[in-house]
N, C-alpha and C positions, 0 to 999 in steps of 0.2 A: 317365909318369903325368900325369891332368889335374887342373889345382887347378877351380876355382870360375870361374876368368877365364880359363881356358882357357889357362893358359902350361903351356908343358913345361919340368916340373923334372926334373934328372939324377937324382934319389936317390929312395927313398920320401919318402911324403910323412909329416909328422910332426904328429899329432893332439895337440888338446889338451884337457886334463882338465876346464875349466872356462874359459867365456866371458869372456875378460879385454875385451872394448871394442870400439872400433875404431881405426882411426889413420890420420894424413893422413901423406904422405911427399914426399920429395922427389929426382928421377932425374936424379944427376949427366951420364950419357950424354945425358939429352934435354936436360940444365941448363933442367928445370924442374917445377913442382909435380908429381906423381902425379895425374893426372885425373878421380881418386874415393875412395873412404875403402877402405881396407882391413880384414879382419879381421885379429883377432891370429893365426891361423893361415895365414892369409898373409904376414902381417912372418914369422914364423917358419920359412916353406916360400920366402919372396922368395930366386932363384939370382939376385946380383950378376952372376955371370959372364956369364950368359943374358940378364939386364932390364935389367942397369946399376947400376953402383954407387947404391944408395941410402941416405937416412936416414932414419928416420920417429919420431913421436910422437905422445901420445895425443892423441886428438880432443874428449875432453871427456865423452864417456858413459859412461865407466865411472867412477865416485867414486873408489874405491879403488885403482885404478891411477892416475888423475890424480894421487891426495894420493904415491902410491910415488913417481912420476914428475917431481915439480913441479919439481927443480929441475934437474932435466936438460934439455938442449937436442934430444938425441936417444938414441934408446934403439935396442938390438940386437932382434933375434930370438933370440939368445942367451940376452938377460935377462928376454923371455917366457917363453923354456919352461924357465929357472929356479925365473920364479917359479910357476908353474904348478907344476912338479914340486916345489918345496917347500911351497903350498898343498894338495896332495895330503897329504903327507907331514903334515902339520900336523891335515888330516883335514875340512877345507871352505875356501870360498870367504868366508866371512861376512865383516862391517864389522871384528866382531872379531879376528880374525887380520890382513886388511889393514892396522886399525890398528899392530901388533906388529910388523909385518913392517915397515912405516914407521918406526915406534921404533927398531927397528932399524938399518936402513938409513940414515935420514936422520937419525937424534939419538946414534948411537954408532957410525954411520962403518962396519959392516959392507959387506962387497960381497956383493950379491947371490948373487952365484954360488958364496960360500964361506959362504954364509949355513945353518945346520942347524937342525934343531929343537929341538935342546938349547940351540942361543943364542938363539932367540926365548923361549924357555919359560923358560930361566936370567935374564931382568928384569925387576928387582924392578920391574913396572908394576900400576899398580891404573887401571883402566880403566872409566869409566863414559858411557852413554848416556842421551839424552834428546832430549829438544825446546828446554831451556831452559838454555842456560851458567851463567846466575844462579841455580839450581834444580839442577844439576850440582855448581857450586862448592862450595854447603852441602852437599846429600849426601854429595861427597867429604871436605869439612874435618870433619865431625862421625864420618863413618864413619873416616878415617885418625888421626884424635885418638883416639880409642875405641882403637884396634887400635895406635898406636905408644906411647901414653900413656896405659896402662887405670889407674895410680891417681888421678895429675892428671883426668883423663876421672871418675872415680868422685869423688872430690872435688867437683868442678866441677857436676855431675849433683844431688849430695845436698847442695848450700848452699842454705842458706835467706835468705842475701842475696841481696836485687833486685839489687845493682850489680854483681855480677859477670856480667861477658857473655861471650863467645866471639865475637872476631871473626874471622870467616872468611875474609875476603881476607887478613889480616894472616899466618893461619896458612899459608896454602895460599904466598903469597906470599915466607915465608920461605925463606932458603939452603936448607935440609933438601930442598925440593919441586923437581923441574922439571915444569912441568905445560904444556899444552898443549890449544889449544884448536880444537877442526876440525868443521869442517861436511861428509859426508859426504852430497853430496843434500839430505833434509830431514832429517836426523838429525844431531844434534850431540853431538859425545863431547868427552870430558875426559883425556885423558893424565897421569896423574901418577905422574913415578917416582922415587925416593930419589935422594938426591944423594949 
């Protein structure tokens, strides 16, 4: 069967559900760079035995796969069409889920591959987006104040002293919070999850 670049791979060839990026690589047999960017459905369908052993990583176009992928050196075709088949399973590709799936993966140590949608869905994360981190942070400190402490929050709401404030870094910044702060493209989210 023929890919896209015309190599012959021994197996069928193995499609995927949503456009994860591209990726630059590296061919141990040539011992050197890959000579153009690949799709992910080429990391994925790449026969080592046939092209040469290689390794590849993201190229930078895809947000959500960079932020999965940031601290790895090299990624499989494996852990494409994992995550691919568990973005399915989850039920789209959105900033949303990538962000979760990142939580996941890169803040509680899951492996991708044993990754389900009961552990993404099973963390306690409150997730907010925007444009503006400092306009995120109050969002979140006032909406998770509200919701983890409704009488302190009602108190707090109906005093009629000026000096009582609510500070919002103080709060978000406490042990209680791990929050997290990512640029997705032009969009900026907020991660915050119980400690």
């Amino acid at each position: 069967m023929e890919t896209e670049n015309n190599s012959t791979l021994t197996g069928a060839t193995i499609a995927l559900h949503f456009d994860l990026g591209t990726f630059e690589g590296f061919n141990f047999r040539l011992n050197g760079a890959i000579d153009r960017v690949l799709t992910a459905e080429e990391v994925v369908n790449w026969e080592h035995d046939a092209h040469g052993e290689a390794e590849f990583w993201p190229s930078g176009d895809h947000p959500g796969v960079a932020l999965l992928f940031k601290h790895k050196t090299a990624i499989s075709g494996s852990e494409l069409q994992a995550l691919d088949c568990l973005l399915q399973d989850l039920g789209d590709d959105s900033d949303y889920n990538f962000l979760r799936v990142h939580h996941a993966v890169n803040c509680c140590g899951y492996e991708l591959a044993a990754l389900t949608v009961e552990k993404v869905e099973d963390q306690p994360l409150h997730i907010f987006v925007g444009t503006s981190f400092m306009d995120l942070r109050r969002e979140a400190a006032f909406e998770l104040f509200e919701l983890h402490y409704p009488d302190e929050y009602r108190v707090w709401e109906n005093s009629l002293c000026d000096g009582l404030s609510f500070d919002e870094d103080r709060f978000l910044d406490s042990p209680s919070w791990h929050v997290e702060e990512i640029e997705l493209g032009d969009t900026k989210a907020l991660i915050v999850a119980c400690n």
